[in-house]
N, C-alpha and C positions, 0 to 999 in steps of 0.2 A: 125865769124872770130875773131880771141886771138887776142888782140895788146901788144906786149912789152913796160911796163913804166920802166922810169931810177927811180934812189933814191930818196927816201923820206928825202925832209929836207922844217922844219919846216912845218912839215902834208901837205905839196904840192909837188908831185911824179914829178920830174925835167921832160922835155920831153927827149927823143933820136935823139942823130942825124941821119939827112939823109945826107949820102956820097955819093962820088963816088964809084962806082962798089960794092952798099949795094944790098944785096940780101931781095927781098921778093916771097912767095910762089906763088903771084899771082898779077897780074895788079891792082885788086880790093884793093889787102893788102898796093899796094903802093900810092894809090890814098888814103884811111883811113888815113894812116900815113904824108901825107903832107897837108890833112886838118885839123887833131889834130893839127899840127904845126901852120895852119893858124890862128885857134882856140885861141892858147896859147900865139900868138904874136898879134893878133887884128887885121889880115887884112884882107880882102876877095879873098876866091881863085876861080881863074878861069878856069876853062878845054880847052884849046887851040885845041889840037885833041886828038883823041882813038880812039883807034879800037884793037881788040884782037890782033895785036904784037906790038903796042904802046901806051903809053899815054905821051902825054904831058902839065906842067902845069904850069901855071902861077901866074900874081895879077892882078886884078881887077880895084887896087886903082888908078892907075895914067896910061895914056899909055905908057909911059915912063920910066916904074918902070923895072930895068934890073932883078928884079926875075924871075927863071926857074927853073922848076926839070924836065926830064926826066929819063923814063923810057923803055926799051924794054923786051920781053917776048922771051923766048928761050925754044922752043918747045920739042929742044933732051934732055936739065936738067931740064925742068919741073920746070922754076923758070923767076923771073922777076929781070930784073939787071938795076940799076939806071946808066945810061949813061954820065947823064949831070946836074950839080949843079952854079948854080949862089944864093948863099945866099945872096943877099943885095938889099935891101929896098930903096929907094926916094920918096915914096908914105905915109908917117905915117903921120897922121892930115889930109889925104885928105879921104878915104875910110867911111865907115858906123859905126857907134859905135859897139865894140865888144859886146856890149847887143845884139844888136838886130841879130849879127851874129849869137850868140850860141841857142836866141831864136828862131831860123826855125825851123819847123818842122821837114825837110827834115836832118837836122844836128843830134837833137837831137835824130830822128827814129833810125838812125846809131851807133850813139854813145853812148847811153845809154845801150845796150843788149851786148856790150863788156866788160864796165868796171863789172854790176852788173847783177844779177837775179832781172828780178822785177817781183812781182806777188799780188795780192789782197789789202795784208797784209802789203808791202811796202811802207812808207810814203813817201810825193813829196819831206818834206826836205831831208830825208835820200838820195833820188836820189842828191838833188841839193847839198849835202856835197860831194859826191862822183864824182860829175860833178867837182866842184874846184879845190878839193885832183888831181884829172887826169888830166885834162886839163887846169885848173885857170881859170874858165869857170863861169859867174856867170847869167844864164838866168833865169827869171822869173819863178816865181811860177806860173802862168798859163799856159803858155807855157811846162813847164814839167808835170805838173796837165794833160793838154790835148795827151800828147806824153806817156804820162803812160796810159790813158783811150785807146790811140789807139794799143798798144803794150798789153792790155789786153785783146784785143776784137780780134787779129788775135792769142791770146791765147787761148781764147774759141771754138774759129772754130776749132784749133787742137785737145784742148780737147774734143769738142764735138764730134771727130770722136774716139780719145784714149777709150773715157766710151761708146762709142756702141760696143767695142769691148772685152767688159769686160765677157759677155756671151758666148763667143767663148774661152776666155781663160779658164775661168770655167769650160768648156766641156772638153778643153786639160790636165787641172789640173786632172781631174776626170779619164781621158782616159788612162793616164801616169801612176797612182797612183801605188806603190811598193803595193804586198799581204801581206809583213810579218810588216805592221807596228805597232806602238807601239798604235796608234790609228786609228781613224778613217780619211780618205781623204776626207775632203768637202768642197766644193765650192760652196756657197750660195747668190743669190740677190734678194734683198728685192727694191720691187718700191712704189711710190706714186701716187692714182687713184686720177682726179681731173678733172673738166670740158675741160682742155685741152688735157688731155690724160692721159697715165701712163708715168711717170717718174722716172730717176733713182735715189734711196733713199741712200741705204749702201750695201756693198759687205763682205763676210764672207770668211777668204781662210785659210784653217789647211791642211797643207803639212802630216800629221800624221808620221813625225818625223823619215821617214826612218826607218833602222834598230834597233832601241834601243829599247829595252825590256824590261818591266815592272821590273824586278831587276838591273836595270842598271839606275834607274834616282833617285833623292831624292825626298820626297813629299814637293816639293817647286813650287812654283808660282807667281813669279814679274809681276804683270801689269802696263802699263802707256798709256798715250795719248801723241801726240804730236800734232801741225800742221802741214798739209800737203804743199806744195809748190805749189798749182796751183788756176787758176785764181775762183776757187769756194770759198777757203777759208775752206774747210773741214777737216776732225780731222782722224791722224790715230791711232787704238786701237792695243796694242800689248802684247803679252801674251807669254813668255817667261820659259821655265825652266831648271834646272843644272842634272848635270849627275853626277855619282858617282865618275868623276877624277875631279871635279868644274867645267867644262864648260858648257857652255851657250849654249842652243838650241831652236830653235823657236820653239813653239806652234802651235801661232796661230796669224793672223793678220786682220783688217778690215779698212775700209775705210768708214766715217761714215760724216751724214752731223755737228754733233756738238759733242762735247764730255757730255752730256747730262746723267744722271741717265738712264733715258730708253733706251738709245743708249747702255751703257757699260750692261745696265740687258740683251739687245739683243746678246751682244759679247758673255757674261759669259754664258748665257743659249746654245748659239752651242758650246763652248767651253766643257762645261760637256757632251755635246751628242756625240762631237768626241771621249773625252778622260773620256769616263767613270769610269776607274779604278781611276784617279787620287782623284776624291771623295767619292772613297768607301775605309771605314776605316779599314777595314775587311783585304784590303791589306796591313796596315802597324800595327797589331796586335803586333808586337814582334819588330818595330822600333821605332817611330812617326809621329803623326798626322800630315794630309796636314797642312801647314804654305802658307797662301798668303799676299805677302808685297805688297805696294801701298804707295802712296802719301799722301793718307788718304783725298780723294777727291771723287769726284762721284763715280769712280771704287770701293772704300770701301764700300759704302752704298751700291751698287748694289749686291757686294758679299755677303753678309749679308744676303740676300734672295735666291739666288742661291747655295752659299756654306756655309749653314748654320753651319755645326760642323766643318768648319775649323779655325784653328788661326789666327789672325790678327797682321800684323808685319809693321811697318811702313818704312819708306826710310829714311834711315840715314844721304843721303844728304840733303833731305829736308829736317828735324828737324834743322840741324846744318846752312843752310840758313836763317831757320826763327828764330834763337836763336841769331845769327849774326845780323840779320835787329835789336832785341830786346834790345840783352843786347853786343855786338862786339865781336868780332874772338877771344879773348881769351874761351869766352865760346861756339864760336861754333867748336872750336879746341877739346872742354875736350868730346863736344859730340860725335865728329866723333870716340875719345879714346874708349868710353860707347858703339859705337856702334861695338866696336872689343871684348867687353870684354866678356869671357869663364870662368866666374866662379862668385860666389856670391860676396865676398870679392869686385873683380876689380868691378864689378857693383855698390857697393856699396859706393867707392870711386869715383867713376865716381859722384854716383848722389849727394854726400855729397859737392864734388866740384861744381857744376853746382849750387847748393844752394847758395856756398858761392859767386861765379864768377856772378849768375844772380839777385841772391837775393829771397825774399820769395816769388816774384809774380811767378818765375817761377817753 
């Protein structure tokens, strides 16, 4: 369920009001939005009654306390209309400390998987920044420690059923595949034998590119790695090439447990079995040689053994990041220039500046 935040001022997202005759999509949407609220002001809310065409809701803190919100559900618009508003409090200084409110489980299960993605790789402060920024919410680092383990773990059970189903798309990939493509259509998975069984290792998927025709692409090849977003923590490999108007077309893609040397020699080796032609030199006799650009990270090393007589072209954003960390933006500006220049002269100037802007280390 999306929640609406009002404006950011001073890096704390104001809350929304709840009105009279506010509309929400759903009973659930309207019970969210008046616990954020409870949340943000420090008192504890209470659930009076519900039921699918009402909820009604209170405080906790005092019996006396004239806070209300109601809500009813209206079945022909398919919406939930706020009915009844009493904003005001008698109960502040008698209720539970807002720590311990935002640290329930039950609050946090909720509320955390609206504001953010969380997955392996996401720190408990990051959560607990983004807990503040929304709500002005400040619970414990254990307590989000434990609310992030449990949000992982009903991530895996999902996962676990998404990667059994990886075999079955492989099949359909296969089943689908165009006859006139430019390569090969493969859908490959690789497992891990081990005393408790086989396990799933990495996946290989090359669409073979559709209609384009071996005179229709340049002999170019961008690879990179990225991470993936789910509760394993694993690396996607992606393999990329341009057509002869500049645009960009996918290769080939994998899903791998680390971005590791052996992992990209595995990428790059189905790579060349799909798209044969792309390393045979014999097709660009009267053009030029494949050219593969990289990062200049494990993919480089890998190609090296796989596509041994191609050229090596680096990433022009990353040199001009790591020129930036070294010597600052004036010189990773002159390189991004260096990495546009079409002729020896602007080369030349390019690298004469980077001399003088980084100095002789670089």
């Amino acid at each position: 369920m999306s929640t609406s935040f009002g404006p950011i001022v001073d890096d704390y997202i104001l809350p929304p009001l709840i009105q009279m005759g506010q509309k929400f999509p759903s009973l659930r949407g309207f019970k969210d939005a008046v616990a954020d609220l409870s949340v943000r002001e420090g008192w504890v809310l209470k659930v009076k009654s519900t039921s699918r065409q009402k909820t009604y809701m209170g405080c906790r803190g005092a019996s006396a306390c004239p806070f209300a919100m109601n809500a009813h559900w209206n079945s022909h618009q398919q919406e939930a209309t706020v009915t009844h508003v009493i904003n005001r409090h008698t109960c502040f200084g008698s209720g539970p400390r807002q720590r311990q409110i935002t640290s329930s489980r039950a609050w946090l299960i909720n509320a955390i998987p609206r504001i953010m993605d969380v997955h392996i790789l996401t720190s408990v402060v990051a959560i607990q920044d983004q807990l503040r920024r929304h709500f002005n919410a400040h619970p414990s680092y254990q307590a989000v420690s434990r609310a992030k383990a449990e949000l992982i773990g009903r991530q895996t059970g999902q996962m676990d059923d998404d990667f059994r189903k990886i075999p079955d798309y492989c099949r359909r990939v296969l089943e689908y595949a165009p006859s006139d493509n430019l390569g090969r259509t493969m859908a490959e998975v690789a497992y891990l034998e081990d005393d408790a069984g086989r396990h799933f290792q990495r996946v290989f998927i090359s669409p073979g590119t559709g209609n384009y025709g071996s005179n229709c692409i340049l002999p170019f090849i961008a690879i990179d790695g990225t991470y993936a977003r789910n509760c394993f923590a694993m690396t996607m490999l992606v393999a990329t090439g341009r057509d002869n108007n500049g645009g960009c077309f996918l290769l080939a893609w994998s899903l791998v447990e680390s971005e590791t040397e052996d992992a990209w020699r595995w990428f790059l080796q189905l790579l060349d079995e799909a798209y044969p032609d792309l390393n045979n030199m014999d097709m660009y006799t009267n053009y030029r040689e494949l050219t593969i650009i990289s990062d200049r990270g494990k993919g480089c090393r890998a190609a090296d053994d796989v596509f041994a007589e191609a050229h090596r072209a680096s990433c022009t954003w990353h040199l001009a990041r790591n020129m930036e960390k070294a010597f600052g933006k004036d010189c990773a500006r002159v390189v991004k220039r260096l990495g546009h220049a079409n002729n020896d002269a602007a080369v030349n100037r390019g690298i004469k500046e980077v001399l003088e802007k980084g100095g002789p280390v670089s």
